[in-house]
PyMOL Python script that loads the backbone (N, CA, C, O; Angstrom):
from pymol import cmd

cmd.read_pdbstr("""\
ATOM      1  N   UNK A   1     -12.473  97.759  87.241  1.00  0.00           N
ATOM      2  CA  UNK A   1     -11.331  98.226  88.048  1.00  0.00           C
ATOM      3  C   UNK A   1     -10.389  99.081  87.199  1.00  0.00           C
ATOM      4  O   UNK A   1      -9.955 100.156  87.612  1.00  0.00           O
ATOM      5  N   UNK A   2     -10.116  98.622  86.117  1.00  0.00           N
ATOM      6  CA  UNK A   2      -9.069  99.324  84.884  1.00  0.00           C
ATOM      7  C   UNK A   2      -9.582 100.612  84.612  1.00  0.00           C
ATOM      8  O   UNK A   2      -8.810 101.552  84.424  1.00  0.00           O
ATOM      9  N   UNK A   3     -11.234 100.796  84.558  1.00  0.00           N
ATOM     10  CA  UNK A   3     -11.222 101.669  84.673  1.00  0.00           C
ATOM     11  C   UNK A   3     -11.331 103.362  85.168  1.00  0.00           C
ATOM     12  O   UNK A   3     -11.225 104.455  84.610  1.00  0.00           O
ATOM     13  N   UNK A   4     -11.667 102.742  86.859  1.00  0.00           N
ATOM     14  CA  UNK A   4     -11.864 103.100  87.758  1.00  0.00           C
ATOM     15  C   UNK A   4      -9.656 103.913  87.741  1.00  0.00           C
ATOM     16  O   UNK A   4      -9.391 105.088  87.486  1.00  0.00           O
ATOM     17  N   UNK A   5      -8.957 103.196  87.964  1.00  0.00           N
ATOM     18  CA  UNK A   5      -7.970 103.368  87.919  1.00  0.00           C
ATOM     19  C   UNK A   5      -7.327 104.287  86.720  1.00  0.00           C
ATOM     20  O   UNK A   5      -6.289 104.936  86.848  1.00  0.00           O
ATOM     21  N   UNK A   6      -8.245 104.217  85.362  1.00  0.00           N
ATOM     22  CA  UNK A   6      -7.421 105.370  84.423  1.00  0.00           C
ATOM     23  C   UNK A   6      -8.533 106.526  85.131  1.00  0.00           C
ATOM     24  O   UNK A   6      -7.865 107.526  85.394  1.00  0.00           O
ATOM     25  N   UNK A   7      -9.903 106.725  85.506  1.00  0.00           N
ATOM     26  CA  UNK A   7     -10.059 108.377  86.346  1.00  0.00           C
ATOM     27  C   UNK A   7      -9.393 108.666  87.157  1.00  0.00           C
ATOM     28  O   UNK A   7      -9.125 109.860  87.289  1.00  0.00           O
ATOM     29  N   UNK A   8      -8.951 107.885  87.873  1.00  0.00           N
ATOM     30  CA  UNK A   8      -7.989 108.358  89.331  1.00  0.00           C
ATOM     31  C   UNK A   8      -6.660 109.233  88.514  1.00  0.00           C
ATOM     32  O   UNK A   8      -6.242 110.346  88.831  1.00  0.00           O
ATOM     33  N   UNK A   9      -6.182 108.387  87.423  1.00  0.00           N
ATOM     34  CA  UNK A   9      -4.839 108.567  86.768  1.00  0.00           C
ATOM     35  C   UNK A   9      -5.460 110.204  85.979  1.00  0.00           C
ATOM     36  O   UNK A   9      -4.805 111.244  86.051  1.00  0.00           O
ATOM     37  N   UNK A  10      -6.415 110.126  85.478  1.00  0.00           N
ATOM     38  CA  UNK A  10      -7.005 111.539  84.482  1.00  0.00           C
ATOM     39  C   UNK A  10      -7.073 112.430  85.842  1.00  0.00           C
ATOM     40  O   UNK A  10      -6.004 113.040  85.857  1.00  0.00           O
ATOM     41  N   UNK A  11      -7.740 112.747  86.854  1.00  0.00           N
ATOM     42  CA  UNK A  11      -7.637 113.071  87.729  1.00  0.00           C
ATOM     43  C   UNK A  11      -6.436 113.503  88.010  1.00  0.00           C
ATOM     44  O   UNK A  11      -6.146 114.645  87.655  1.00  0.00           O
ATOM     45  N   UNK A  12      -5.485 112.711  88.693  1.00  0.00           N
ATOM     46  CA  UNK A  12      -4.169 113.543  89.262  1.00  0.00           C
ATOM     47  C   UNK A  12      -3.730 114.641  88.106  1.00  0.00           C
ATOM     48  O   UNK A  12      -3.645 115.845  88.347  1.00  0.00           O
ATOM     49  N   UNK A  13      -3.428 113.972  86.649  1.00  0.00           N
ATOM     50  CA  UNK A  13      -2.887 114.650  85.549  1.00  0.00           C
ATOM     51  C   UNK A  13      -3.769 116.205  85.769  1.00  0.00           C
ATOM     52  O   UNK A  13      -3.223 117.300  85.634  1.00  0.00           O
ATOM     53  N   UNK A  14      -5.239 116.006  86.135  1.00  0.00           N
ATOM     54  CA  UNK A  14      -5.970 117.126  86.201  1.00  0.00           C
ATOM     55  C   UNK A  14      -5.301 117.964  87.521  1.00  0.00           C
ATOM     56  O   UNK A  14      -5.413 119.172  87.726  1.00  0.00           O
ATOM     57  N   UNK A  15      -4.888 117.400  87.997  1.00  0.00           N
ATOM     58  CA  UNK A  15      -4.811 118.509  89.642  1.00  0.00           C
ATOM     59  C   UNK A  15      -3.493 118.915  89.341  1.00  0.00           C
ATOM     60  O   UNK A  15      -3.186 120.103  89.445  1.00  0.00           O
ATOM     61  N   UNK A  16      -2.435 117.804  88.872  1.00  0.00           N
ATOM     62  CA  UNK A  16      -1.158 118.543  88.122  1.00  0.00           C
ATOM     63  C   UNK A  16      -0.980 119.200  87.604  1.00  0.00           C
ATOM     64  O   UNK A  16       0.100 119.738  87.848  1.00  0.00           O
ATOM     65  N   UNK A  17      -1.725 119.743  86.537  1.00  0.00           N
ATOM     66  CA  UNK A  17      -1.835 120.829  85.550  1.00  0.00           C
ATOM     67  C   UNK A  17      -2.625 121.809  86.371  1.00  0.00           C
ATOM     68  O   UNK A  17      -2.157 122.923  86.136  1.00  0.00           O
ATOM     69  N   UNK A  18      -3.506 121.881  87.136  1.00  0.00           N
ATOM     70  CA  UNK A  18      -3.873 123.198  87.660  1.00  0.00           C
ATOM     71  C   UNK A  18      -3.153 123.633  88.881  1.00  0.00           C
ATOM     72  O   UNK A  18      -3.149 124.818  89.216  1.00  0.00           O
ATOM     73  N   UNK A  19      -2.486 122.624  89.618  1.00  0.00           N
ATOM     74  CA  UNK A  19      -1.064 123.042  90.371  1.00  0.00           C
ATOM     75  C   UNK A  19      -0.272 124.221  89.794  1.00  0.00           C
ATOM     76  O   UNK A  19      -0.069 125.367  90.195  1.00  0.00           O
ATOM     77  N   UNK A  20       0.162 123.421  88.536  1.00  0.00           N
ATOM     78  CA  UNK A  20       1.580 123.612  87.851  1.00  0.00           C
ATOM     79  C   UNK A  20       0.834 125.592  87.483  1.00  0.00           C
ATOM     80  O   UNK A  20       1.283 126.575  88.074  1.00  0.00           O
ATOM     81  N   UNK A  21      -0.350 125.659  86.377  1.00  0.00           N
ATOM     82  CA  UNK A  21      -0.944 126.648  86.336  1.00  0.00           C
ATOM     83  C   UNK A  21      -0.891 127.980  87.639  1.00  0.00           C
ATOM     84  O   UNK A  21      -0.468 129.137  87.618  1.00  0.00           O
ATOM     85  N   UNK A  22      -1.355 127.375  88.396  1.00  0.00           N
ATOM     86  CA  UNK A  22      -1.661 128.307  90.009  1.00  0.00           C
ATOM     87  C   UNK A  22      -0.586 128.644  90.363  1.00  0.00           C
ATOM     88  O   UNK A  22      -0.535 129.732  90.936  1.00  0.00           O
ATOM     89  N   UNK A  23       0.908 127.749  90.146  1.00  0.00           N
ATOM     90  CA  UNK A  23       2.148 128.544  90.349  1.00  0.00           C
ATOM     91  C   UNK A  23       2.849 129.199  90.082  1.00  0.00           C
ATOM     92  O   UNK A  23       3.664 129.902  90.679  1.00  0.00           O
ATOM     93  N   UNK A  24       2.378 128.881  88.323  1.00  0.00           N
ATOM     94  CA  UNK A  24       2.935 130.189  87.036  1.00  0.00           C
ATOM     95  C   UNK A  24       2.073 131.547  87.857  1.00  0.00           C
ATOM     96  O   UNK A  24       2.593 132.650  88.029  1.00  0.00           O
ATOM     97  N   UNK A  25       1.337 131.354  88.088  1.00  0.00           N
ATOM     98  CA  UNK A  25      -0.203 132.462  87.907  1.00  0.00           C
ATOM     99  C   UNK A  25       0.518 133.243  89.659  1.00  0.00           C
ATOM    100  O   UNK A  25       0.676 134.463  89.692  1.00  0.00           O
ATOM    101  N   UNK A  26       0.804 132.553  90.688  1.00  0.00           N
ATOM    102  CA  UNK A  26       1.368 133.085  91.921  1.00  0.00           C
ATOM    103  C   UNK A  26       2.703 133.581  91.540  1.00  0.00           C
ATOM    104  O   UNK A  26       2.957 134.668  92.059  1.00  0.00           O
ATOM    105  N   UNK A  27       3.737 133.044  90.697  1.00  0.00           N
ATOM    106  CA  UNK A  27       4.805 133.725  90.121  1.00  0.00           C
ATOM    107  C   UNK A  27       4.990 135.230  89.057  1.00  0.00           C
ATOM    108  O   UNK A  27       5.781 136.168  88.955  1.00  0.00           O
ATOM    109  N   UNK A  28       3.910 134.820  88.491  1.00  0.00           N
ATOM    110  CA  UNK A  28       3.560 135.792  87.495  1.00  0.00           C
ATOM    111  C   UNK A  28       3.296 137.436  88.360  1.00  0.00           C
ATOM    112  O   UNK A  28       3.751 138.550  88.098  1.00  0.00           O
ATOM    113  N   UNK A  29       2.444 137.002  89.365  1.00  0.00           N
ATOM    114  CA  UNK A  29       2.036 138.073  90.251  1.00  0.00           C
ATOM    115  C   UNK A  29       2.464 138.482  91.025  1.00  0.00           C
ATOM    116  O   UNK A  29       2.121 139.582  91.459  1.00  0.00           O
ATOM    117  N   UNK A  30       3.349 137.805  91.502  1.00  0.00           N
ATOM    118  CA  UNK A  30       4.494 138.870  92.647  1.00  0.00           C
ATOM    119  C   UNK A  30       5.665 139.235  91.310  1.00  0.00           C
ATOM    120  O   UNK A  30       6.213 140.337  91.353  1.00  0.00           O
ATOM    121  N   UNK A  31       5.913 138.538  90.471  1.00  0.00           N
ATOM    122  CA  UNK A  31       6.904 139.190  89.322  1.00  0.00           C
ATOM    123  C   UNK A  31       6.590 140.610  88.959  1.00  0.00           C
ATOM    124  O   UNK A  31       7.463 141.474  88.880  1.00  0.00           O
ATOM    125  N   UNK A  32       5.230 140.838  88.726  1.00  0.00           N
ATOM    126  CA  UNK A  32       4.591 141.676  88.121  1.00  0.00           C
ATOM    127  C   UNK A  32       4.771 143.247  89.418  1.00  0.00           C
ATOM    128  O   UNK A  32       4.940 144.445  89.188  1.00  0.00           O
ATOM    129  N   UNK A  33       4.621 142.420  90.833  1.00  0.00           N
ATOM    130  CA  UNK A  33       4.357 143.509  91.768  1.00  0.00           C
ATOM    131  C   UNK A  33       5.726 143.635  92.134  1.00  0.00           C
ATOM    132  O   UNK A  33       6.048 144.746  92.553  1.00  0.00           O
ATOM    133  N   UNK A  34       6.391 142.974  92.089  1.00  0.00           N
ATOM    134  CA  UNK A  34       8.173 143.295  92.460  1.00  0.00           C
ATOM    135  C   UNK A  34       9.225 144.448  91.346  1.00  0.00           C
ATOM    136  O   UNK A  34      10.171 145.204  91.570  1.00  0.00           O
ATOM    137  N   UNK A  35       8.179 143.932  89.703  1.00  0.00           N
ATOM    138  CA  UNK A  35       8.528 145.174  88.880  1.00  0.00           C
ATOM    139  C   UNK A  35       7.877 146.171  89.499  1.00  0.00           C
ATOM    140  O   UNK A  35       8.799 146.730  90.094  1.00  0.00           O
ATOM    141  N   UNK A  36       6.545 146.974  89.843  1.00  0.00           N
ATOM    142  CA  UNK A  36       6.150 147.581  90.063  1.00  0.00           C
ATOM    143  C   UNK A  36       6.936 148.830  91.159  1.00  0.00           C
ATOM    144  O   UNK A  36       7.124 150.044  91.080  1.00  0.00           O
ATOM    145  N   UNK A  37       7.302 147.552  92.364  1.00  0.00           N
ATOM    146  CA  UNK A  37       7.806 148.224  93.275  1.00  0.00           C
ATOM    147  C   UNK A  37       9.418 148.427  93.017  1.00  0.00           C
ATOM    148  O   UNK A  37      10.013 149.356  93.562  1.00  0.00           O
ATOM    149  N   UNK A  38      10.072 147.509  92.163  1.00  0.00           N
ATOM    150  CA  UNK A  38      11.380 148.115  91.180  1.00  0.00           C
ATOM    151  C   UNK A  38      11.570 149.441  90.737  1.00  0.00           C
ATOM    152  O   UNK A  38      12.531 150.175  90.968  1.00  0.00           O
ATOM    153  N   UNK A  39      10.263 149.739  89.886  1.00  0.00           N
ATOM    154  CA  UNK A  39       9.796 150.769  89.015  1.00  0.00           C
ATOM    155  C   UNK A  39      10.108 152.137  90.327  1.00  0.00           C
ATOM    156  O   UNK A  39      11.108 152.852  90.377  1.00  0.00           O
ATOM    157  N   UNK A  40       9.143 152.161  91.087  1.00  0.00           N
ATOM    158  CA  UNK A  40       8.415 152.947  91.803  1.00  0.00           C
ATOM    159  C   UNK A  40      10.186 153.518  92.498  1.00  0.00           C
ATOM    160  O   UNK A  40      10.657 154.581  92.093  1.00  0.00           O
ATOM    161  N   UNK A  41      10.744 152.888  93.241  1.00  0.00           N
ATOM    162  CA  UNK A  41      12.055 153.227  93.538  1.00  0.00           C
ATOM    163  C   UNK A  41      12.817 153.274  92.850  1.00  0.00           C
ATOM    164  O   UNK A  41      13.844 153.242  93.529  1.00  0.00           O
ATOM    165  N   UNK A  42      13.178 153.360  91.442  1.00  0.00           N
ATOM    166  CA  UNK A  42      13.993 153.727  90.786  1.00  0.00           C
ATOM    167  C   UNK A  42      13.381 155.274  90.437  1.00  0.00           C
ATOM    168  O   UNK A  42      13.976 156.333  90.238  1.00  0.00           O
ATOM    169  N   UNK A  43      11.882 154.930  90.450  1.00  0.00           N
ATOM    170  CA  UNK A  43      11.674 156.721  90.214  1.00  0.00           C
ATOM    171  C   UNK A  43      11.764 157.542  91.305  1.00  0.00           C
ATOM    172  O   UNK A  43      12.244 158.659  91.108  1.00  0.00           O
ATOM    173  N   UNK A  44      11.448 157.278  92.301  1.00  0.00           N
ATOM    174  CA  UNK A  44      11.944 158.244  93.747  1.00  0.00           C
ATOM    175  C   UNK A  44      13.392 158.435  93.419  1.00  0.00           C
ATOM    176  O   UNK A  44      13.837 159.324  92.693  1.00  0.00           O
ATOM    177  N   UNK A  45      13.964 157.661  93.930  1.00  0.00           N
ATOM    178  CA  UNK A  45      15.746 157.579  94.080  1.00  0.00           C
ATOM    179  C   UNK A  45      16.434 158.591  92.885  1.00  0.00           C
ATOM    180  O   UNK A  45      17.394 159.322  93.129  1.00  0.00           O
ATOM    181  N   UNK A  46      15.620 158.480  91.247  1.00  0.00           N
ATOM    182  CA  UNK A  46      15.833 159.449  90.571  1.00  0.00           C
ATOM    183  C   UNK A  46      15.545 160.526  90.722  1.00  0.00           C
ATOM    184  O   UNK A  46      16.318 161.399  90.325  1.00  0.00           O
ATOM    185  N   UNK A  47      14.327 160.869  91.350  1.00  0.00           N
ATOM    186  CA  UNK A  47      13.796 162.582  91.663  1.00  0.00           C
ATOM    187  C   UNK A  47      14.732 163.393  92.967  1.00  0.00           C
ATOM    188  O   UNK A  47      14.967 164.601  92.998  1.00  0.00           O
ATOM    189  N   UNK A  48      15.239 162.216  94.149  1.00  0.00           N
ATOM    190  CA  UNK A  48      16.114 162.136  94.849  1.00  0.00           C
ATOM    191  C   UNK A  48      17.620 162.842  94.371  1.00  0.00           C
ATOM    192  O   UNK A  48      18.381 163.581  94.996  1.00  0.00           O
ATOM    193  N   UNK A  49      17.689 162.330  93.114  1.00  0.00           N
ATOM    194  CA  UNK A  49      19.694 162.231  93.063  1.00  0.00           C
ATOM    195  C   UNK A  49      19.434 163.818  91.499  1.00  0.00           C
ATOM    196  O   UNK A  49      20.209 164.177  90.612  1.00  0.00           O
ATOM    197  N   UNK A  50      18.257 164.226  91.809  1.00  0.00           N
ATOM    198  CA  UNK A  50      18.115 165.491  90.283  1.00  0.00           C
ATOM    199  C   UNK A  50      18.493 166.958  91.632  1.00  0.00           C
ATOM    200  O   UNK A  50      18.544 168.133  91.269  1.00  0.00           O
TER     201      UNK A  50
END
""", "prot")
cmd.dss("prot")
cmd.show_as("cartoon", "prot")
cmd.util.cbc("prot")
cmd.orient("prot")
């Protein structure tokens, strides 16, 4: 039973860490596309105001 109960416990720790991972990794990627589209309108708006 004890040890049936520490896989369950290795387990969650496992799904926790690839949670925690998958949300850096979904953050990372709209961060990345929100600079992009930052970028992209600061360069219009500049070719705009020349």
């Amino acid at each position: 039973l004890l040890k049936s109960i520490e896989n369950v416990n290795k387990a969650k720790s496992y799904l926790d860490y690839i949670k925690e991972n998958e949300f850096d990794r979904i953050v990372t990627h709209f961060k990345k596309k929100l600079n992009t589209v930052n970028d992209n309108f600061k360069n219009e708006y500049s070719k705009v105001n020349e």
